[in-house]
ZATOR-476248 format. One record per residue (C-alpha): x, y, z; residue number from 1; residue in three letters. Coordinates in Angstrom, 2 decimals. Layout:
BEGIN
@c1: X&c2: Y&c3: Z&mivo: NUM&tipa: ALA
...
This chain:
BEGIN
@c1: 70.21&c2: 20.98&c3: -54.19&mivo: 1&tipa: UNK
@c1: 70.69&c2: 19.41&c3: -51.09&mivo: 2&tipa: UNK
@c1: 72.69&c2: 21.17&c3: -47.62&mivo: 3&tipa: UNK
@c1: 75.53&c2: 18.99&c3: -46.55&mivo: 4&tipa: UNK
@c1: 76.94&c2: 19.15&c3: -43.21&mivo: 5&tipa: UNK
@c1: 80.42&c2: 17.25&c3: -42.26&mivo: 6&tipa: UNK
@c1: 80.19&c2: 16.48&c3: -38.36&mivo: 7&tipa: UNK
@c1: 84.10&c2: 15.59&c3: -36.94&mivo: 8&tipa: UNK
@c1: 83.89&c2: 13.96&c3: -33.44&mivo: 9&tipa: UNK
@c1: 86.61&c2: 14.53&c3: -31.82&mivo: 10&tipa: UNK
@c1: 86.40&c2: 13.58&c3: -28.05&mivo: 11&tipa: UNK
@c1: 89.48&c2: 14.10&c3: -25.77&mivo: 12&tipa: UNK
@c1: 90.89&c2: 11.31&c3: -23.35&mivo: 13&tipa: UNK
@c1: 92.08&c2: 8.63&c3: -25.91&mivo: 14&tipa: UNK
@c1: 92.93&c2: 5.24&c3: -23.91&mivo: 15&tipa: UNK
@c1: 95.64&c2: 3.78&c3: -26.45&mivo: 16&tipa: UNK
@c1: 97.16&c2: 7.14&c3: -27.61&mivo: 17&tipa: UNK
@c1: 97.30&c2: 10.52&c3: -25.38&mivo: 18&tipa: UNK
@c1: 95.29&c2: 13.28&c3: -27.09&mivo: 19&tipa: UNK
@c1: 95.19&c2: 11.19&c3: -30.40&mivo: 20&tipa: UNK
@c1: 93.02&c2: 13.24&c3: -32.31&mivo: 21&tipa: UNK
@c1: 95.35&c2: 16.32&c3: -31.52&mivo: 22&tipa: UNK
@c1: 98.66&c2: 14.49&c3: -32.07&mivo: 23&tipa: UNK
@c1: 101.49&c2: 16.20&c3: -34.07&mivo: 24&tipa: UNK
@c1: 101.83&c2: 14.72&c3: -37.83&mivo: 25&tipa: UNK
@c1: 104.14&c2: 16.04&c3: -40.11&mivo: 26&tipa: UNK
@c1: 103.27&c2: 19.76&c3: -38.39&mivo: 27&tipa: UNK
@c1: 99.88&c2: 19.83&c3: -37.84&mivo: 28&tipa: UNK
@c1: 97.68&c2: 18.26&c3: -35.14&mivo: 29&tipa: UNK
@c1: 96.13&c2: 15.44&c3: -36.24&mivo: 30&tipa: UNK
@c1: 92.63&c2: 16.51&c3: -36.79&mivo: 31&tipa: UNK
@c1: 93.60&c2: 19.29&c3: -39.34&mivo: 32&tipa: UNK
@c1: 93.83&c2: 16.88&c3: -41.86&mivo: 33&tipa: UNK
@c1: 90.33&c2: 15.75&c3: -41.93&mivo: 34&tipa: UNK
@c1: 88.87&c2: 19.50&c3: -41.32&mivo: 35&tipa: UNK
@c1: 91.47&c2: 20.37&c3: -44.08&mivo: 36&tipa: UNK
@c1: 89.84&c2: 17.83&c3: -46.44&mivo: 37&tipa: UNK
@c1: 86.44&c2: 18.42&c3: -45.42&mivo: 38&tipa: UNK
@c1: 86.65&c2: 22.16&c3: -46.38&mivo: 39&tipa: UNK
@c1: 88.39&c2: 21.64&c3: -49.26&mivo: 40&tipa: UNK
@c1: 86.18&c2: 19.05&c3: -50.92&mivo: 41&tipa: UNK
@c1: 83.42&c2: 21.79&c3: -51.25&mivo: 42&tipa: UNK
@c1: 80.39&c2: 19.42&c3: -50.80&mivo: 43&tipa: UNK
@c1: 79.75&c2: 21.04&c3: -47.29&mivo: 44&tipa: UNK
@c1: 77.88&c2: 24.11&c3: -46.39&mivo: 45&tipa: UNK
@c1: 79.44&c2: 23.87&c3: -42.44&mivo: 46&tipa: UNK
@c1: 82.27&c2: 22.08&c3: -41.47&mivo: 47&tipa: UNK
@c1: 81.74&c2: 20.77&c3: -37.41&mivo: 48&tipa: UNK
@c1: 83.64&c2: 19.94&c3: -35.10&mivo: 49&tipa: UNK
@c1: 82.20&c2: 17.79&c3: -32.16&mivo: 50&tipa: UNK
@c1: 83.97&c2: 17.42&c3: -29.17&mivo: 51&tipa: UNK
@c1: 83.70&c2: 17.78&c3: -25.06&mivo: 52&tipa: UNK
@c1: 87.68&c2: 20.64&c3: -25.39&mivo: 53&tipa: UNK
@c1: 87.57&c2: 23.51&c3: -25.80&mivo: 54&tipa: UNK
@c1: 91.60&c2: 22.77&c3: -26.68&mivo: 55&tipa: UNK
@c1: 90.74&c2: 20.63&c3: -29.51&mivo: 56&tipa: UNK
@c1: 87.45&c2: 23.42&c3: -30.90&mivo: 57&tipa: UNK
@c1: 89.83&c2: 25.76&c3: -30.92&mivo: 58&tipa: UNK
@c1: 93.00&c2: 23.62&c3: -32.89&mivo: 59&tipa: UNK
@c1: 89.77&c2: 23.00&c3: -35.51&mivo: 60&tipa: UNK
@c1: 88.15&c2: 26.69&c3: -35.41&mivo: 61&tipa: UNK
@c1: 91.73&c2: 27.91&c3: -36.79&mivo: 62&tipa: UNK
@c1: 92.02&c2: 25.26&c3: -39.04&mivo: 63&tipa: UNK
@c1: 88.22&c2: 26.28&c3: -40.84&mivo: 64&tipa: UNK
@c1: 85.71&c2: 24.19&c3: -38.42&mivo: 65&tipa: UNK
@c1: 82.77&c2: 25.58&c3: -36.81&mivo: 66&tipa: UNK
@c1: 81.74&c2: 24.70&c3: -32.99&mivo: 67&tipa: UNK
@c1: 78.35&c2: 25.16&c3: -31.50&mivo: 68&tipa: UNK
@c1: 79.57&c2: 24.72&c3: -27.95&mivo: 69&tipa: UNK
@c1: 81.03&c2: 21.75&c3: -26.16&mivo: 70&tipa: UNK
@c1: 79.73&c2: 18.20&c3: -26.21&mivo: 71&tipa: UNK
@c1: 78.80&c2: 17.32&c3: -23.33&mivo: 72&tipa: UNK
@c1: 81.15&c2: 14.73&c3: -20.97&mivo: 73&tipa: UNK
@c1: 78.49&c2: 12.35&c3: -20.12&mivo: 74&tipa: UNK
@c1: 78.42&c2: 11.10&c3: -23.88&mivo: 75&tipa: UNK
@c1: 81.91&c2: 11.57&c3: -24.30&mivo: 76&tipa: UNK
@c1: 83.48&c2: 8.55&c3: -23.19&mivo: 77&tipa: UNK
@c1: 85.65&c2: 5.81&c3: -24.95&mivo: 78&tipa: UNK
@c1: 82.28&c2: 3.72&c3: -24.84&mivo: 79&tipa: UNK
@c1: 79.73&c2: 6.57&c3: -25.78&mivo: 80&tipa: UNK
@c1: 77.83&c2: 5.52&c3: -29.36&mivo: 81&tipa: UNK
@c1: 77.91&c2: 7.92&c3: -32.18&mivo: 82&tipa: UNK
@c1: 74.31&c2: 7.92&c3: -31.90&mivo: 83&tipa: UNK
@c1: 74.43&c2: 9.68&c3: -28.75&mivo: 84&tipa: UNK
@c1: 76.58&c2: 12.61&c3: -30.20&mivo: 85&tipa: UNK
@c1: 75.05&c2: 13.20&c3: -33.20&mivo: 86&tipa: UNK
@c1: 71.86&c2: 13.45&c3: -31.97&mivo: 87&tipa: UNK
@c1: 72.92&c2: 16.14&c3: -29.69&mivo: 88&tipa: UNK
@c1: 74.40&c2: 17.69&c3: -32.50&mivo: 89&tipa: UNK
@c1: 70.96&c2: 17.43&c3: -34.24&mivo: 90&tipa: UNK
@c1: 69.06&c2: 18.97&c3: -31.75&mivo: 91&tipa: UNK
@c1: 71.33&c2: 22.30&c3: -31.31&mivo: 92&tipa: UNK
@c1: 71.56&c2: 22.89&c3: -34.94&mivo: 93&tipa: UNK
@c1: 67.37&c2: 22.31&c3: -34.74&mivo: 94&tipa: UNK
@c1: 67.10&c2: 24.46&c3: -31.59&mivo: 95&tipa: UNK
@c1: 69.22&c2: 27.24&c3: -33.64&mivo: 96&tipa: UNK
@c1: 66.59&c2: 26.40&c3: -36.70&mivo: 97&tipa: UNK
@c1: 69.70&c2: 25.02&c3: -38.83&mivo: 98&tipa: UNK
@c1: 68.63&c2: 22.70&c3: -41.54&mivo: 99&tipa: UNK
@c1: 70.41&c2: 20.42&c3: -43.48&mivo: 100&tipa: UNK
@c1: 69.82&c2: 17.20&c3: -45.54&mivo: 101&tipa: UNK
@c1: 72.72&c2: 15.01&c3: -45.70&mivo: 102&tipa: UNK
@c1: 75.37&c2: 14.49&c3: -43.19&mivo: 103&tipa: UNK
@c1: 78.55&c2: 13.06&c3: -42.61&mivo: 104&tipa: UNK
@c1: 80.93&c2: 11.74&c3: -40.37&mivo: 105&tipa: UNK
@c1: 84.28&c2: 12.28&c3: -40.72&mivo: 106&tipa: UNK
@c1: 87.07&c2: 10.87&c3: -38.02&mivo: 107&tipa: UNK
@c1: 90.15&c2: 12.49&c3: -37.72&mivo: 108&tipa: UNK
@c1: 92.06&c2: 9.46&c3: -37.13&mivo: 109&tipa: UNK
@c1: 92.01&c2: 8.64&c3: -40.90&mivo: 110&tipa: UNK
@c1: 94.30&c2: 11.70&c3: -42.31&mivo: 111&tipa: UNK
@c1: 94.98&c2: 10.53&c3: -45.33&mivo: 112&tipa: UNK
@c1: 91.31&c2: 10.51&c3: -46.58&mivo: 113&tipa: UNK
@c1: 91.95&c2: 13.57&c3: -48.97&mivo: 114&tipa: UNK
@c1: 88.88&c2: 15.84&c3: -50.51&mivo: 115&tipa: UNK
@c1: 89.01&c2: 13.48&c3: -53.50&mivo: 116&tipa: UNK
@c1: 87.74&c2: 10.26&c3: -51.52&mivo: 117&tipa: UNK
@c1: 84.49&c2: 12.71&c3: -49.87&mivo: 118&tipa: UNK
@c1: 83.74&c2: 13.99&c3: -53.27&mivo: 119&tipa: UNK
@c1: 83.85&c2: 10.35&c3: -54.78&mivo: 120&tipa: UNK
@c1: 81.86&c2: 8.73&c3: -52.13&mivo: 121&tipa: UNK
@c1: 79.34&c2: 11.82&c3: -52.11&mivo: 122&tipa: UNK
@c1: 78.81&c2: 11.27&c3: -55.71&mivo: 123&tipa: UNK
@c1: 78.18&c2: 7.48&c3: -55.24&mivo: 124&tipa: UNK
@c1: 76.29&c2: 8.14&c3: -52.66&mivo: 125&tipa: UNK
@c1: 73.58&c2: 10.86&c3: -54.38&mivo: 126&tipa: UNK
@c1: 73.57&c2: 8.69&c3: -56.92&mivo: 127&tipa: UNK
@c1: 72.18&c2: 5.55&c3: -54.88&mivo: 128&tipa: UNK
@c1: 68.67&c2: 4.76&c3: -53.61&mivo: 129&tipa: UNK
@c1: 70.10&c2: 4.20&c3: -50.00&mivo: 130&tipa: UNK
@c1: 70.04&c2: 5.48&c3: -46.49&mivo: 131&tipa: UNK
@c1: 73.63&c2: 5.80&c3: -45.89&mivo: 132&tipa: UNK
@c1: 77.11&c2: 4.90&c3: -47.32&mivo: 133&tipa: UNK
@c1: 80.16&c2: 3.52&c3: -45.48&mivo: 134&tipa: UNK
@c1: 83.75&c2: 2.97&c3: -46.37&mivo: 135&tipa: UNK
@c1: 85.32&c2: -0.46&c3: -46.30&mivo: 136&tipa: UNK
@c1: 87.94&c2: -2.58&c3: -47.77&mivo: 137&tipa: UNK
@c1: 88.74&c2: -5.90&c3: -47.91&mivo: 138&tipa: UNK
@c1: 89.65&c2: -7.37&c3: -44.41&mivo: 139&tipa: UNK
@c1: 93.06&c2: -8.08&c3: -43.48&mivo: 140&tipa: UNK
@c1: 92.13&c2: -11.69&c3: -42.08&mivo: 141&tipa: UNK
@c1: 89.64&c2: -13.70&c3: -43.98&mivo: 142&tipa: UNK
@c1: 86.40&c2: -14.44&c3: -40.89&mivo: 143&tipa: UNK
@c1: 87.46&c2: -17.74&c3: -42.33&mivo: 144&tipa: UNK
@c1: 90.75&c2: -18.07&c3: -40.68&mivo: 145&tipa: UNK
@c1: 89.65&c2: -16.79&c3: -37.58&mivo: 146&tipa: UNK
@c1: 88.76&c2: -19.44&c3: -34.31&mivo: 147&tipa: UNK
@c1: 87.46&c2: -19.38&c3: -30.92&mivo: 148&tipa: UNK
@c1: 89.06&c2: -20.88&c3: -27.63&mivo: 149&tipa: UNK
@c1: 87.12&c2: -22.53&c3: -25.31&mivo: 150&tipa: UNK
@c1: 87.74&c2: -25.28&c3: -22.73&mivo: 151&tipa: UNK
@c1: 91.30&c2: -26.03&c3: -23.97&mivo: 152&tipa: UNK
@c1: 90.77&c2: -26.96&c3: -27.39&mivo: 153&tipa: UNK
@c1: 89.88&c2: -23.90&c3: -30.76&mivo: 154&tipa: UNK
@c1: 86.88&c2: -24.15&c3: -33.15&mivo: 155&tipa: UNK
@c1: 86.44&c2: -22.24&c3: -36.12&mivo: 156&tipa: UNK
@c1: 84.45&c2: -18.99&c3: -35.65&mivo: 157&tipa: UNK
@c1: 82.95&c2: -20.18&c3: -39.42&mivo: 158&tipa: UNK
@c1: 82.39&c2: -23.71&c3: -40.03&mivo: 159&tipa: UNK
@c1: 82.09&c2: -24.02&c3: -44.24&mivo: 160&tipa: UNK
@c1: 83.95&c2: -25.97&c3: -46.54&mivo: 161&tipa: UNK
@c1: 84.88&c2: -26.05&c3: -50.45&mivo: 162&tipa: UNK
@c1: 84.54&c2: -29.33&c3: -52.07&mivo: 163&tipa: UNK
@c1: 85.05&c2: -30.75&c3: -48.69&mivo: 164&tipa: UNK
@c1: 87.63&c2: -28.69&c3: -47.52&mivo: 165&tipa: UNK
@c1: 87.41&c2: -26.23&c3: -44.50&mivo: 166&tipa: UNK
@c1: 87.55&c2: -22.69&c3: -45.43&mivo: 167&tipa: UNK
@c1: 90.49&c2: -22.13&c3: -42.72&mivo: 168&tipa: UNK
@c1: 92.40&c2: -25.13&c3: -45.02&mivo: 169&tipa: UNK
@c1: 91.53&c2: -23.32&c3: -48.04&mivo: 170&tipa: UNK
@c1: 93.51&c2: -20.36&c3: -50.15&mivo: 171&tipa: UNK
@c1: 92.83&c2: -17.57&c3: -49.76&mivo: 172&tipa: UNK
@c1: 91.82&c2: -16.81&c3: -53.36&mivo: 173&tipa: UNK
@c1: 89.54&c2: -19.68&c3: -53.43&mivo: 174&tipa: UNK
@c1: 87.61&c2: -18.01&c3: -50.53&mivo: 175&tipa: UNK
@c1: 84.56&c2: -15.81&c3: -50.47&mivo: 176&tipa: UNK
@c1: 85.94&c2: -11.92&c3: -50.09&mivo: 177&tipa: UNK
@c1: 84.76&c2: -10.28&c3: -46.97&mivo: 178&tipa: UNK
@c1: 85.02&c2: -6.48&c3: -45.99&mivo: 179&tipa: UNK
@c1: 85.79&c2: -4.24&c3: -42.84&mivo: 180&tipa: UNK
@c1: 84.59&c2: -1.16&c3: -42.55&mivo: 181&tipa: UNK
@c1: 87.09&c2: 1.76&c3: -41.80&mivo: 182&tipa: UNK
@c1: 86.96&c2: 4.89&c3: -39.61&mivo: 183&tipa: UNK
@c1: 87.29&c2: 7.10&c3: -43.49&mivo: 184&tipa: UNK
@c1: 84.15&c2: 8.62&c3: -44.30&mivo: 185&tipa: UNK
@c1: 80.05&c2: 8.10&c3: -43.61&mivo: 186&tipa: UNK
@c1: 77.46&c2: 9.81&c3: -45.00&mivo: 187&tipa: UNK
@c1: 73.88&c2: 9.27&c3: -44.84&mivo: 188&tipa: UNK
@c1: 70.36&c2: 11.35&c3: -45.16&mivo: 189&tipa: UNK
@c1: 68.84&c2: 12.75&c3: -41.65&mivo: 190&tipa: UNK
@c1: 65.71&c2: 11.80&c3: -42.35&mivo: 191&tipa: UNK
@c1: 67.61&c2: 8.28&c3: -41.86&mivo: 192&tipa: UNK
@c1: 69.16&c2: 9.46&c3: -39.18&mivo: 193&tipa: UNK
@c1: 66.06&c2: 10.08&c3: -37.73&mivo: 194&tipa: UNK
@c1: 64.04&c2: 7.55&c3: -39.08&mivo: 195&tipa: UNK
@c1: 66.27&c2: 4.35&c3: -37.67&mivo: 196&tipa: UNK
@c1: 67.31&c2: 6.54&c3: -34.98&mivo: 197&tipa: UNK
@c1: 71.25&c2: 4.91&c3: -36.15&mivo: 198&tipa: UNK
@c1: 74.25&c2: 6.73&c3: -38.12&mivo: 199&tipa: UNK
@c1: 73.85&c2: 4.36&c3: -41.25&mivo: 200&tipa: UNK
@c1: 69.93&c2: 3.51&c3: -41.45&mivo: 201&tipa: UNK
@c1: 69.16&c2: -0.33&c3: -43.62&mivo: 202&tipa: UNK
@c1: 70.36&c2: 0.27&c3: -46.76&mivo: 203&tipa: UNK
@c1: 74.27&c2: 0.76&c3: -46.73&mivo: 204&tipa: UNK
@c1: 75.81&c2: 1.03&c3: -49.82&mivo: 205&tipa: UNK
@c1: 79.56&c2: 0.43&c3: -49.81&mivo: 206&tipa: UNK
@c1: 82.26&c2: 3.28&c3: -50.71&mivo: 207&tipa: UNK
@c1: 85.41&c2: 0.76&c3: -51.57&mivo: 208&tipa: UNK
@c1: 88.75&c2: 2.45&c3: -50.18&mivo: 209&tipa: UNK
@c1: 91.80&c2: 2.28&c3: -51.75&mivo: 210&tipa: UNK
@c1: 95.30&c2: 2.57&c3: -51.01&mivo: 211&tipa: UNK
@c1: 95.70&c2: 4.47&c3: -47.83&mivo: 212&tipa: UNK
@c1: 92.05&c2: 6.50&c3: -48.01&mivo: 213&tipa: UNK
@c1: 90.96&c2: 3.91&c3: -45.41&mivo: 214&tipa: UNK
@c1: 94.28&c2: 4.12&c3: -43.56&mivo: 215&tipa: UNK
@c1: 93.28&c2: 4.85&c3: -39.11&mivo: 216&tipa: UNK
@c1: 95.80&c2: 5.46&c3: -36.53&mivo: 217&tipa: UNK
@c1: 94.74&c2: 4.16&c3: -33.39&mivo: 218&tipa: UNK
@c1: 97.96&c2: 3.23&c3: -31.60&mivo: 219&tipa: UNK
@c1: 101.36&c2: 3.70&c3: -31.22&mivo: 220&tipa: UNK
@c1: 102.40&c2: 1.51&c3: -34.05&mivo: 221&tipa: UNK
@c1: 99.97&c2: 3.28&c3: -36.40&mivo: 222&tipa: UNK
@c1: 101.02&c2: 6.69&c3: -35.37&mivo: 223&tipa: UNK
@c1: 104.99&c2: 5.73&c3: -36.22&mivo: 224&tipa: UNK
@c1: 103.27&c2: 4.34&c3: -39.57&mivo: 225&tipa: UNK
@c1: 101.72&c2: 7.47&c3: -40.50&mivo: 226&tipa: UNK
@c1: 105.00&c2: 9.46&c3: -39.61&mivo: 227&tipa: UNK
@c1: 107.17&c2: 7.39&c3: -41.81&mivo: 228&tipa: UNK
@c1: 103.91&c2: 7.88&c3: -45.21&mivo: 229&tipa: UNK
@c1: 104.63&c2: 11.51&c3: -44.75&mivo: 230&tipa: UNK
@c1: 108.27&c2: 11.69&c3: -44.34&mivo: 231&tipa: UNK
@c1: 108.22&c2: 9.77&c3: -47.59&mivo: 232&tipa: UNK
@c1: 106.05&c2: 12.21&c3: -49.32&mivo: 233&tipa: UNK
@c1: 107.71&c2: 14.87&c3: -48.56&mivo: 234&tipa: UNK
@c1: 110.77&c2: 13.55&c3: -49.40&mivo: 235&tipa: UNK
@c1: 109.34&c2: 12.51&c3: -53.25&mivo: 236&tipa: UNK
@c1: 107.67&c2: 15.81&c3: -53.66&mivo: 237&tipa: UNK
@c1: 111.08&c2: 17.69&c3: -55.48&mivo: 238&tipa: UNK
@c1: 110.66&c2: 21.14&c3: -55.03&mivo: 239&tipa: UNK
@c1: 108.91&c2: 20.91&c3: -51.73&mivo: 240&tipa: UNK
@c1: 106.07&c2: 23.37&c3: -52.35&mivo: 241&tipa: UNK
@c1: 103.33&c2: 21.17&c3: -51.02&mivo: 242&tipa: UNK
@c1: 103.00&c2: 18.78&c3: -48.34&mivo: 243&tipa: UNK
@c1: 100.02&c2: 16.00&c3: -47.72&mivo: 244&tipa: UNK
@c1: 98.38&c2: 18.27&c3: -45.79&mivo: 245&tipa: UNK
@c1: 97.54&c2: 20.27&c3: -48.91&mivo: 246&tipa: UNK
@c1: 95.68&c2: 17.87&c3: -50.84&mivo: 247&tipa: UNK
């Protein structure tokens, strides 16, 4: 058996949002709904929280995180890498001689990634001769149909063709599928971790999302999004004895 640990970073001082990761959504701050599916998906031996407030430890202590004190501010910032965080994360839990084999990621902007999608991305993932696993789904706008601007005049950011025709000329369906990776889930072996010294190591297998696992607020327009997808399931659930946030 292998110990599983779920780390949530949750830094404070969004740019595009105020206090994103604490936000209210359909009655619960924001971040509840990934601790909530975390806990509940029963892979995990400790559920973390990772964050520089003591505000937002203590919105996901009562939810059924763990803290092991504050990250600190100078790797907190909206340009910080995850590498820096989780290995500060890694060398508390060693300092406290807290093992654990597996890890993963978990962003509370994605609140609709229930305990289902960990459990069926753990699965594929223990299953797999791989460092890591990332969710991703198939990208909104083909790399195809995307240019650059220089100098007055755009070029192609991908300059292929199909039977002579340029892929930005060409269906979509006729083009080669490309995916994005989402803010859902990541989970990957430490020895990895520590290996590569990177969150996903050289061999990435892909966890395909569906539907809204994948979905990420990260602005206003998302937020209003994700108020109107639980509105609506609340409305459809008839005798109103659960809500999204239960799973």
């Amino acid at each position: 058996m292998y110990t599983s640990f779920a780390f949530i970073p949750a830094r404070s001082g969004s740019k595009r949002l105020n206090n994103k990761n604490i936000i209210n959504l359909g009655g619960h701050p924001l971040l509840a709904y990934t601790v909530n599916a975390a806990v509940k998906s029963g892979i995990f031996t400790k559920v973390i929280i990772v964050t520089d407030s003591k505000l937002y430890e203590n919105i996901a202590k009562h939810y059924g995180a763990e803290s092991f004190g504050l990250r600190p501010k100078k790797i907190s910032g909206h340009k910080s890498q995850d590498y820096l965080w989780l290995n500060w994360i890694d060398k508390v839990l060693t300092d406290l001689n807290i093992n654990y084999d597996i890890f993963s990621i978990l962003r509370p902007t994605s609140p609709f990634r229930s305990s289902k999608t960990i459990k069926k991305a753990y699965k594929k993932f223990i299953n797999k001769n791989n460092d890591s696993i990332r969710a991703v789904e198939l990208t909104g706008i083909h790399p195809g149909k995307i240019w650059k601007y220089k100098k007055n005049y755009i070029t192609p950011l991908i300059k292929k063709k199909i039977n002579n025709t340029p892929w930005h000329s060409s269906q979509y369906s006729s083009l080669p599928k490309f995916y994005a990776q989402n803010a859902s889930l990541e989970i990957a072996w430490k020895k990895s971790f520590l290996k590569y010294k990177n969150i996903s190591g050289n061999k990435i297998s892909p966890y395909f999302s569906n539907g809204l696992e994948g979905f990420d607020i990260n602005n206003e327009l998302d937020y209003e999004y994700a108020k109107i997808i639980i509105k609506k399931k609340v409305k459809l659930d008839k005798f109103n004895k659960k809500s999204w946030f239960d799973d």
